[in-house]
VEXMIZA-670148 format. One line per 5 residues: number of its first residue (from 1); for each residue x negated, y, z negated of N, C-alpha, C. Coordinates in steps of 0.02 Angstrom, whole numbers. Atoms other than C-alpha are relative to their C-alpha. Layout:
N
NUM) X Y Z X Y Z X Y Z ~ ...
# end
This chain:
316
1) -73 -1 2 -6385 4489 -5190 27 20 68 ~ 1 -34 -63 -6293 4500 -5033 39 66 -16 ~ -14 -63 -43 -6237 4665 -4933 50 -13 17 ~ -59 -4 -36 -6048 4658 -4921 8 61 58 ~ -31 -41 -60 -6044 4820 -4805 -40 -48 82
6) 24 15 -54 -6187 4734 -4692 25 -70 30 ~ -51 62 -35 -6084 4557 -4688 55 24 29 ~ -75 -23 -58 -5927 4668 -4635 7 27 63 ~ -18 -1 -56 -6003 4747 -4511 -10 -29 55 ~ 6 40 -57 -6064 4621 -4400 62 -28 6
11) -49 7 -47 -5881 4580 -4378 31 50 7 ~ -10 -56 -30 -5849 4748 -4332 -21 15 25 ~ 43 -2 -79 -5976 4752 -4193 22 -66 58 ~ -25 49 -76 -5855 4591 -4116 47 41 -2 ~ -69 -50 -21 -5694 4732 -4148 -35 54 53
16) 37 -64 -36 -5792 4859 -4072 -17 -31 92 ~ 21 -6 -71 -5863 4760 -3924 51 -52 12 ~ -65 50 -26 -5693 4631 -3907 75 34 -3 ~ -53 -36 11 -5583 4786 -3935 69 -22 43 ~ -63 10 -61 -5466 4725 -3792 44 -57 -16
21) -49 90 14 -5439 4539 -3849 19 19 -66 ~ -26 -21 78 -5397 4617 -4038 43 49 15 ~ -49 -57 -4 -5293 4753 -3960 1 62 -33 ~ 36 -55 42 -5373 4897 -4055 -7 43 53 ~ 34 -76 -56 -5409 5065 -3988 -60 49 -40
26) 43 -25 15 -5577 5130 -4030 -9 60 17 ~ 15 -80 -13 -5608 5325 -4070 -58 30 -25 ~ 59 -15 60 -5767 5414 -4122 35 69 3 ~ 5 -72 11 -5741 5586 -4208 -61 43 -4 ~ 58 -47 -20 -5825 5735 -4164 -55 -18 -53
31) 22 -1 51 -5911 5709 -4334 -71 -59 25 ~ 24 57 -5 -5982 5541 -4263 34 -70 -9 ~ -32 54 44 -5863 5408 -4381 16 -19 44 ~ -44 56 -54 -5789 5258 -4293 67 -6 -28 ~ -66 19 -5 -5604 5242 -4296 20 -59 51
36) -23 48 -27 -5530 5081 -4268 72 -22 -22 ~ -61 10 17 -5335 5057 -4256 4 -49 2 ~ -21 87 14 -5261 4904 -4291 65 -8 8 ~ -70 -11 11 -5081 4966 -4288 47 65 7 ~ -43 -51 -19 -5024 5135 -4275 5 24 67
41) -15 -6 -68 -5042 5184 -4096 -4 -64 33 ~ 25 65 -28 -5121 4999 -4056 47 -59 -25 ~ -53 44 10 -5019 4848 -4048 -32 -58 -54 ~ 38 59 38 -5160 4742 -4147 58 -52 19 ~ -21 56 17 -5085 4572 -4200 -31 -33 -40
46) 14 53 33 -5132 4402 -4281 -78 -6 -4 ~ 77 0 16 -5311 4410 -4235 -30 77 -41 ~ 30 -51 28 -5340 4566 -4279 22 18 -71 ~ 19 16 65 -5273 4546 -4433 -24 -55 -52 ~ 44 42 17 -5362 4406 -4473 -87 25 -21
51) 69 -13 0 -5538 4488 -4444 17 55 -43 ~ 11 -71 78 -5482 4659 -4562 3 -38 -65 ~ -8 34 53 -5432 4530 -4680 -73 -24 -17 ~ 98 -17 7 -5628 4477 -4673 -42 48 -35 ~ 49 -44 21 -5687 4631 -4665 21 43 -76
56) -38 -55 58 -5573 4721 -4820 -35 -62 -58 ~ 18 51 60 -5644 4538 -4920 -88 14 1 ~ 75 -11 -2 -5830 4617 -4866 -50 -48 31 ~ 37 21 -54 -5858 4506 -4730 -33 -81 -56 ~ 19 45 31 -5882 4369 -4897 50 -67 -18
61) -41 55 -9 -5738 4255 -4854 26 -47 37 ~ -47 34 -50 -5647 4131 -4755 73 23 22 ~ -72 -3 -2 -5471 4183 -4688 9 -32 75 ~ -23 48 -31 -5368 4067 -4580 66 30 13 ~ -76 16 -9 -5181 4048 -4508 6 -51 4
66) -43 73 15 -5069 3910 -4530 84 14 -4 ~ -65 0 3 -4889 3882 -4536 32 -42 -61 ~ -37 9 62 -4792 3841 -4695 83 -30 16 ~ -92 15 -2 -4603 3772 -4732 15 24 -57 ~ -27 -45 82 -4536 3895 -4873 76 -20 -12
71) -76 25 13 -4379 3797 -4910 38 -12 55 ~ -49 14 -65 -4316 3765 -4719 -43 65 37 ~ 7 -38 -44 -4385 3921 -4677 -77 -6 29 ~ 66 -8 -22 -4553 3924 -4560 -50 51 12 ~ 31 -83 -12 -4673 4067 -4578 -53 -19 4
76) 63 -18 -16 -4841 4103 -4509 -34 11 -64 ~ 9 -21 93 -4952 4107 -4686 -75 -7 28 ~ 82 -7 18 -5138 4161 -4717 -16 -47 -46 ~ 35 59 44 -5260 4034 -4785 -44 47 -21 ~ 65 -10 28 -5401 4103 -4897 -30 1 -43
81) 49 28 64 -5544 4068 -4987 -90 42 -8 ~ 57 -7 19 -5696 4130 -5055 -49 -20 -62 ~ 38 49 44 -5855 4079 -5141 -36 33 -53 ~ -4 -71 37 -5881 4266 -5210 38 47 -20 ~ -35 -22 21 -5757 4303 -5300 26 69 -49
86) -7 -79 18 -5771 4469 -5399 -37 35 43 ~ 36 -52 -48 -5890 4546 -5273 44 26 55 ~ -62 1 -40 -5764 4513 -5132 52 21 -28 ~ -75 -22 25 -5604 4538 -5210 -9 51 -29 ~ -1 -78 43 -5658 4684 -5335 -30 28 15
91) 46 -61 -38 -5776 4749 -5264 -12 26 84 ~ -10 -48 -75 -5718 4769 -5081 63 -20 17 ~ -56 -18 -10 -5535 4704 -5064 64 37 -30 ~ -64 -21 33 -5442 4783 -5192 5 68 22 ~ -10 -40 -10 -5372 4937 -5151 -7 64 -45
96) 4 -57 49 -5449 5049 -5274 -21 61 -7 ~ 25 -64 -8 -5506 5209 -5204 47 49 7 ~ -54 -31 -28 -5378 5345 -5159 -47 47 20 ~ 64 -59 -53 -5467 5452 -5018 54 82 8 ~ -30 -61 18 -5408 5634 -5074 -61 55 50
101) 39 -42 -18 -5476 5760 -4954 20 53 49 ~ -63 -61 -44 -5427 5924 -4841 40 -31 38 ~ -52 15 -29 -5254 5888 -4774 -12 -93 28 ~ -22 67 -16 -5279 5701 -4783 -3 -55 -66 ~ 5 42 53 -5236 5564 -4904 -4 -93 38
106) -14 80 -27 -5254 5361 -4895 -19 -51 -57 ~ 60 51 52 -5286 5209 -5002 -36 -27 42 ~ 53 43 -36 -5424 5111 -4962 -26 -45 -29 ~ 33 32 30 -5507 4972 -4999 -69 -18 65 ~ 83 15 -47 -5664 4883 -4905 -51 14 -31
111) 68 4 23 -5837 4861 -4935 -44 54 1 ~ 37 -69 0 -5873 5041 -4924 -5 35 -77 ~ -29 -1 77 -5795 5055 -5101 -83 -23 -33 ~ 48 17 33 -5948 4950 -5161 -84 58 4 ~ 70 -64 -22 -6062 5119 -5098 20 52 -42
116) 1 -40 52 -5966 5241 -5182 21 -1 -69 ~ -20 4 70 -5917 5139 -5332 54 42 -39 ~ -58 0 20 -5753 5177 -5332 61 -41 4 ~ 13 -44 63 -5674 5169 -5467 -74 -46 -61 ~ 91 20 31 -5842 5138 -5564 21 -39 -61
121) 1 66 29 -5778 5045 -5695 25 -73 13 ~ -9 64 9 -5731 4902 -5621 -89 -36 47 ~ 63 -2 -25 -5904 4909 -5515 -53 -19 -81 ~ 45 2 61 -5991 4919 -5702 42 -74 -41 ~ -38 89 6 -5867 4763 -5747 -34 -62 47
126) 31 60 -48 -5918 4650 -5603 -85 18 -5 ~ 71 -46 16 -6113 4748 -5629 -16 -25 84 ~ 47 13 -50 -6128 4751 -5443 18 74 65 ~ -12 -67 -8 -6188 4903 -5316 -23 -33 66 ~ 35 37 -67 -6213 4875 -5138 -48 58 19
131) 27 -26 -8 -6353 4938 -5037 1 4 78 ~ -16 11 -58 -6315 4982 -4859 -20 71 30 ~ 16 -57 5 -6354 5097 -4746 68 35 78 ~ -51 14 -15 -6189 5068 -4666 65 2 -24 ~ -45 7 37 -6032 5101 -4737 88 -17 45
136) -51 17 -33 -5867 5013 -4700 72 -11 -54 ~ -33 6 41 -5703 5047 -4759 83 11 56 ~ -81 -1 -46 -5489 5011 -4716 27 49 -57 ~ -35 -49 6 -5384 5136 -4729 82 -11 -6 ~ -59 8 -15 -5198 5110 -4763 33 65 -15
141) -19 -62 -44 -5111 5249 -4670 42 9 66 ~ -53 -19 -62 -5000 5304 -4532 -19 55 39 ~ 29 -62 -64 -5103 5441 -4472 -94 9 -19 ~ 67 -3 0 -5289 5450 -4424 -23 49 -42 ~ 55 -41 3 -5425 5520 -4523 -34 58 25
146) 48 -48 -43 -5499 5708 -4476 -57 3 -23 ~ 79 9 8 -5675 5754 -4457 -15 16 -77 ~ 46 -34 53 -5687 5836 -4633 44 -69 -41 ~ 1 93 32 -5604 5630 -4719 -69 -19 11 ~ 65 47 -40 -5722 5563 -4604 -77 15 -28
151) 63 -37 24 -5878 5678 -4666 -8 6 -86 ~ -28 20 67 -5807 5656 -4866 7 -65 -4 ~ 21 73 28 -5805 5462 -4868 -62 1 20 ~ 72 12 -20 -5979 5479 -4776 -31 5 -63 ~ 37 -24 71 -6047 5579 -4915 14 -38 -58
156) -13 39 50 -5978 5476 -5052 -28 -75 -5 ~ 12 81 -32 -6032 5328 -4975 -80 -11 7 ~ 103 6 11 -6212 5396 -4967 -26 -35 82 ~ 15 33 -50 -6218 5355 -4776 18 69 51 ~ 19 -60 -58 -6240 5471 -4607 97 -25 11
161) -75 3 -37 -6042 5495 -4530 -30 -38 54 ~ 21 35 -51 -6130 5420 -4371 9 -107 -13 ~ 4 57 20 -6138 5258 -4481 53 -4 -45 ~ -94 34 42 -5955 5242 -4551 49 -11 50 ~ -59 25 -32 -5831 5157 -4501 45 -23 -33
166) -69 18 29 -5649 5158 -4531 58 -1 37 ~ -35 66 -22 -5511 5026 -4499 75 32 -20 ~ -38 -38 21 -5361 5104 -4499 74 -55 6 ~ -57 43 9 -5191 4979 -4556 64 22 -27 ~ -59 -9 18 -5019 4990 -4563 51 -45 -6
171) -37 61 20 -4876 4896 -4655 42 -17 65 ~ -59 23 -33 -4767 4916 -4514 -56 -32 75 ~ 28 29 -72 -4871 4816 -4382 -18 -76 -25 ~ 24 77 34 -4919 4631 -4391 -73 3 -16 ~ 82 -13 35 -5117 4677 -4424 0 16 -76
176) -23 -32 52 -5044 4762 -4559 28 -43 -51 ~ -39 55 44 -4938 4626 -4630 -50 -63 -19 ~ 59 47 -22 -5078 4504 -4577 -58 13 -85 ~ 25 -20 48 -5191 4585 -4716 27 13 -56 ~ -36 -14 74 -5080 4618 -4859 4 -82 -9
181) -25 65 6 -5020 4424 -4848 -84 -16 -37 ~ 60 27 28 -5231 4401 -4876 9 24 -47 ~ 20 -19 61 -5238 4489 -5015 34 -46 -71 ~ -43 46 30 -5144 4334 -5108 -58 -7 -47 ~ 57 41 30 -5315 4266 -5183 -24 76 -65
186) 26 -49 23 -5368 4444 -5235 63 36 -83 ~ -65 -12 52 -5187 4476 -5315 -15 -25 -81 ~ 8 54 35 -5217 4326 -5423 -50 13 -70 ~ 58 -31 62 -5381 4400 -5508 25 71 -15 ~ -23 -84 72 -5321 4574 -5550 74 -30 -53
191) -49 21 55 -5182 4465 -5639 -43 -27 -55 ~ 36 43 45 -5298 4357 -5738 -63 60 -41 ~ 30 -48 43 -5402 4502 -5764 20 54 -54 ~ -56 -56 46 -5279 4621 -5826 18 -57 -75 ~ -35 37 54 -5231 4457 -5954 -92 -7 -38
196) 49 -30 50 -5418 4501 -6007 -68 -74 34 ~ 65 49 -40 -5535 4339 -5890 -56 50 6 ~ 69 -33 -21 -5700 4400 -5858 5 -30 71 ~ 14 48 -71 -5707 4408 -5654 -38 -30 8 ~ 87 42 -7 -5883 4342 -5660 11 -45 -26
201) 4 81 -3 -5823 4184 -5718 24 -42 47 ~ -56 21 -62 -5715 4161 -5559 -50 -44 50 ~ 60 49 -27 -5839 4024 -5488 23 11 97 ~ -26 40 -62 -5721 3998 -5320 87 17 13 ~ -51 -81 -7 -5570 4098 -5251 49 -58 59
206) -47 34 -60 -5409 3988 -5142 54 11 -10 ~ -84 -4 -6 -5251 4046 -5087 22 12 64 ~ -46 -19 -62 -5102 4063 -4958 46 23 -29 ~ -65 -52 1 -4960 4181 -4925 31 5 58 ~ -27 -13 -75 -4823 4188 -4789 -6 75 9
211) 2 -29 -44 -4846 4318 -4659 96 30 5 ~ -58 -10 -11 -4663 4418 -4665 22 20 51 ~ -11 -32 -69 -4567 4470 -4523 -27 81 3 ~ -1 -34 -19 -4589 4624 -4459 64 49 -9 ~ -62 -51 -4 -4470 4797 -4506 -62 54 9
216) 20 -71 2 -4502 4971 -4463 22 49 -30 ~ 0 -76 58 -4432 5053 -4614 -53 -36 -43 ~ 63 9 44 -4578 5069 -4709 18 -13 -91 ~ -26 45 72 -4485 5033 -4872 5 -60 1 ~ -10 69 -9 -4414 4873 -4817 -60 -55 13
221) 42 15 -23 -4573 4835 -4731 -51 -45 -77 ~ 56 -8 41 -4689 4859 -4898 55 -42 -48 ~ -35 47 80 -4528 4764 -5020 -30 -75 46 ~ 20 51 -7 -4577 4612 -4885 -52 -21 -9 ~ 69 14 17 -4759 4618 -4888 -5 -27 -87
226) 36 -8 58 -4749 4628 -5087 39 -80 -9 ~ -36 69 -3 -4627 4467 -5083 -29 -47 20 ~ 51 68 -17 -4752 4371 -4993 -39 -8 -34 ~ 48 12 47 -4871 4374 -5139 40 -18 -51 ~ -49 25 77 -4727 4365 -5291 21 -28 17
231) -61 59 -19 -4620 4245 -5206 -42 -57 29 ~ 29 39 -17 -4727 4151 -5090 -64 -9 3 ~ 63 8 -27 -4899 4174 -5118 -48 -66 -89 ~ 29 70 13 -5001 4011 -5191 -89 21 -25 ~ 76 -13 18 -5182 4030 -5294 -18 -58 -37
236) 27 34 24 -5308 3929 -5351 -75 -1 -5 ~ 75 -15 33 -5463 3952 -5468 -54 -46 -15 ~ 36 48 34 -5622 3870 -5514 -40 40 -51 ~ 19 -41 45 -5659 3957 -5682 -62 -36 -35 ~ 65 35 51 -5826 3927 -5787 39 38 -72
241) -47 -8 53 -5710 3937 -5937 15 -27 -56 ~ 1 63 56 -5662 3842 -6090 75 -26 19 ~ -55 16 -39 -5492 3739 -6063 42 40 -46 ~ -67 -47 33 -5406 3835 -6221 16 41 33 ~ -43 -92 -24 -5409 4012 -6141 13 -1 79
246) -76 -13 -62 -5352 3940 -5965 40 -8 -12 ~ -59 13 14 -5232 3857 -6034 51 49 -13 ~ -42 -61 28 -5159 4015 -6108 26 72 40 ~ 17 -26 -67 -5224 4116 -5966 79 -15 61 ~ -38 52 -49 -5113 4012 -5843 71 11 -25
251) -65 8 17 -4958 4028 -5943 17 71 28 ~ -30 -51 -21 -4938 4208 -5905 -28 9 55 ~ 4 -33 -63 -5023 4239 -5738 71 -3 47 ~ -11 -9 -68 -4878 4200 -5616 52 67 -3 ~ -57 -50 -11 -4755 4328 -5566 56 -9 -26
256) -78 19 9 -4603 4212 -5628 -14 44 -100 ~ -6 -10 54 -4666 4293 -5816 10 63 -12 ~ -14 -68 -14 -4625 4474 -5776 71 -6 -19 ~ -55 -24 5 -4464 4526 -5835 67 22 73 ~ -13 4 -53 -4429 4586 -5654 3 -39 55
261) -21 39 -29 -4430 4446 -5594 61 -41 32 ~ -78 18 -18 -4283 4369 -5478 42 33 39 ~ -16 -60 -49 -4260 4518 -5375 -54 9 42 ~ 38 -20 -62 -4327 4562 -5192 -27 63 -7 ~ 52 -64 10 -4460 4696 -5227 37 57 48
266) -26 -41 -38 -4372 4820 -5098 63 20 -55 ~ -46 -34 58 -4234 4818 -5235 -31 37 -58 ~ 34 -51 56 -4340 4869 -5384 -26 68 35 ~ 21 -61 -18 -4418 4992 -5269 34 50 -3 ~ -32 -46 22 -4301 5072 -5237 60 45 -36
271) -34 -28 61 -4207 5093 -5392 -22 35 -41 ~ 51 -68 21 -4365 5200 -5440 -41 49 32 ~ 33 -42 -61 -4384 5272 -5295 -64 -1 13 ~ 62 4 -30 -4532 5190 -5243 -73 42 -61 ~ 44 -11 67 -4605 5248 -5415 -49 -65 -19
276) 6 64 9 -4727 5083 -5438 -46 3 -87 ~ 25 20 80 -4787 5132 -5614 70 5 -43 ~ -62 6 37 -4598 5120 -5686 29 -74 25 ~ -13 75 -26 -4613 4932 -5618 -56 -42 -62 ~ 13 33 61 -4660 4801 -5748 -79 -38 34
281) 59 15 -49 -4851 4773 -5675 -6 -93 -19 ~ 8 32 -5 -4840 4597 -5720 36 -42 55 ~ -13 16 -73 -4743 4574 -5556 -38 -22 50 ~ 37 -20 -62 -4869 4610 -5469 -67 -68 2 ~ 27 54 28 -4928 4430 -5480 -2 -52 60
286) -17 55 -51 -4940 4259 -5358 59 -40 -33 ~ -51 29 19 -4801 4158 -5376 -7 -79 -28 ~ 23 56 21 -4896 4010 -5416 -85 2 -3 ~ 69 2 5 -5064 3980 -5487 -29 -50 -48 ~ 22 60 21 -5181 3831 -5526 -75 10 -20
291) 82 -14 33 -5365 3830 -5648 -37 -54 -1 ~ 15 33 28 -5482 3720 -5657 -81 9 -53 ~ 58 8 37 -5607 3716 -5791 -69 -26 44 ~ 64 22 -43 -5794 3710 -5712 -37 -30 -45 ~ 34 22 42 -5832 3659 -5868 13 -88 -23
296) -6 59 -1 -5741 3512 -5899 49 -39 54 ~ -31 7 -67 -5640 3478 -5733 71 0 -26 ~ -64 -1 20 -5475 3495 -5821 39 48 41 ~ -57 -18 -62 -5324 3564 -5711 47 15 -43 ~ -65 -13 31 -5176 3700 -5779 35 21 83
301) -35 -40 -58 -5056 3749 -5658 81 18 -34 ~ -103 -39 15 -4879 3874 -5689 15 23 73 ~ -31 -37 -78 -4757 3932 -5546 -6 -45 29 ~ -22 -3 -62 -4689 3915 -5407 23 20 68 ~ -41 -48 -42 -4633 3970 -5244 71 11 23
306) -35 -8 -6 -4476 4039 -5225 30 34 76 ~ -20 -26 -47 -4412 4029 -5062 101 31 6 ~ -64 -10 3 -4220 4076 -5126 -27 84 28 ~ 25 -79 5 -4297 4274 -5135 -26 27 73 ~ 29 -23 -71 -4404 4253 -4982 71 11 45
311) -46 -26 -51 -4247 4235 -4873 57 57 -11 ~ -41 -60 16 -4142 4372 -4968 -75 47 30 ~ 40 -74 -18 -4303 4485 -4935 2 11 90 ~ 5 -6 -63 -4315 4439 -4763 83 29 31 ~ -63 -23 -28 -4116 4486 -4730 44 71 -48
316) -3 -52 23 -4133 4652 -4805 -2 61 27
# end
């Protein structure tokens, strides 16, 4: 079975030794750990979020740029696809760890997750454990990691601090935006899963999402990012499935079947003050999504993209 931490980090030995053309600023802590910015002191960009987008999928995907027409409007949009679809997506891009430790907090996701099998049931869902002796994990955050984070994901991770490394992203930078926009494909399956799919039937993993502008209030910032997945972001499955339960499947995955739907995520936010469990989680969806049976090549598709929303989010 492969080694998502050891596919992620061979492209984290081209951030490490191309730090200049990715615009990153590489730190080791006393501890040993590698710190690699992408955005808070460092200006990253497009490439560099391209390659976290890689590495947060465990180094087991394709991601691309391209340019889109969202109703007149033209936005920069992530292409991606993979051919390991619950290992990648659940088991190293979803954001399911929360790194709780002296005076520092962060979510995280990455292929480091698959070391300390967190959270372990969805690791005992997909039944898969990586074996590395390497651990690699992103950090979404606004302020670096200290030595005693750095020495607490080690240990959890079952790996020397000398041999971790962590990717540190923020909404308000384009590396930052760059990577949330990937997470379109990944979105897609915690929808279909939550409607009860088995990920391990997910044969084959394809989607795009526009790339939003750029704000530096971190509210506004995080209602655009979430708009590029409910409004404009685009999926498409190859399920080993029967065609009844895509069919049925398919009717509720997109975002347009949420109640909250129809409003620029920066509004719901914050009418709950950024509360996101008093938000109707079936939001939290692609805005369009297409199945096809691996079984008998049959094709559902619901949704659409709504570029009316995208340009209210963007002039917010």
């Amino acid at each position: 079975m492969i080694s998502i931490n050891r596919l992620a980090f061979h492209l984290v030995e081209i951030l490490l030794e191309d730090h200049e053309y990715y615009k990153v600023e590489v730190e080791k802590l006393p501890c040993g750990a590698t710190i690699i910015d992408t955005g808070i002191k460092a200006q990253g960009g497009y490439e560099a979020g391209l390659m976290i987008t890689k590495i947060a999928m465990g180094g087991a995907g394709s991601v691309n740029l391209g340019s889109f027409n969202y109703g007149g409007l033209n936005l920069p949009s992530v292409v991606v696809s993979t051919d390991h679809p619950a290992i990648s997506l659940f088991g190293s891009q979803l954001a399911g760890w929360k790194i709780k430790a002296p005076n520092y907090t962060a979510d995280s996701s990455g292929p480091g997750r698959a070391l300390s099998l967190k959270p372990k049931k969805i690791f005992e869902k997909i039944g898969y454990r990586d074996q590395s002796e390497v651990a690699v994990l992103l950090l979404e955050t606004d302020m670096k990691p200290n030595d005693e984070a750095a020495m607490f994901i080690a240990e959890s991770c079952g790996v020397s601090p000398e041999n971790t490394y962590l990717i540190l992203t923020t909404t308000v930078s384009v590396a930052g935006m760059v990577q949330i926009s990937g997470r379109i494909v990944e979105t897609g399956l915690f929808r279909l899963d939550l409607l009860g799919l088995d990920p391990k039937k997910v044969l084959h993993g394809f989607g795009y999402a526009p790339i939003m502008p750029l704000h530096k209030d971190m509210g506004k910032a995080m209602g655009r990012a979430e708009d590029a997945l409910t409004y404009g972001g685009v999926t498409n499955y190859i399920i080993d499935e029967d065609d009844d339960a895509l069919e049925e499947l398919v009717q509720k995955a997109p975002s347009s079947s949420s109640k909250e739907y129809g409003r620029p995520s920066y509004e719901l936010y914050k009418e709950v003050n950024f509360d996101f469990t008093q938000i109707d989680p079936a939001i939290f969806a692609p805005s369009a999504i297409t199945v096809t049976s691996a079984k008998t090549g049959k094709v559902f598709s619901r949704g659409e993209v709504n570029t009316d929303i995208l340009k209210k989010s963007i002039n917010f």
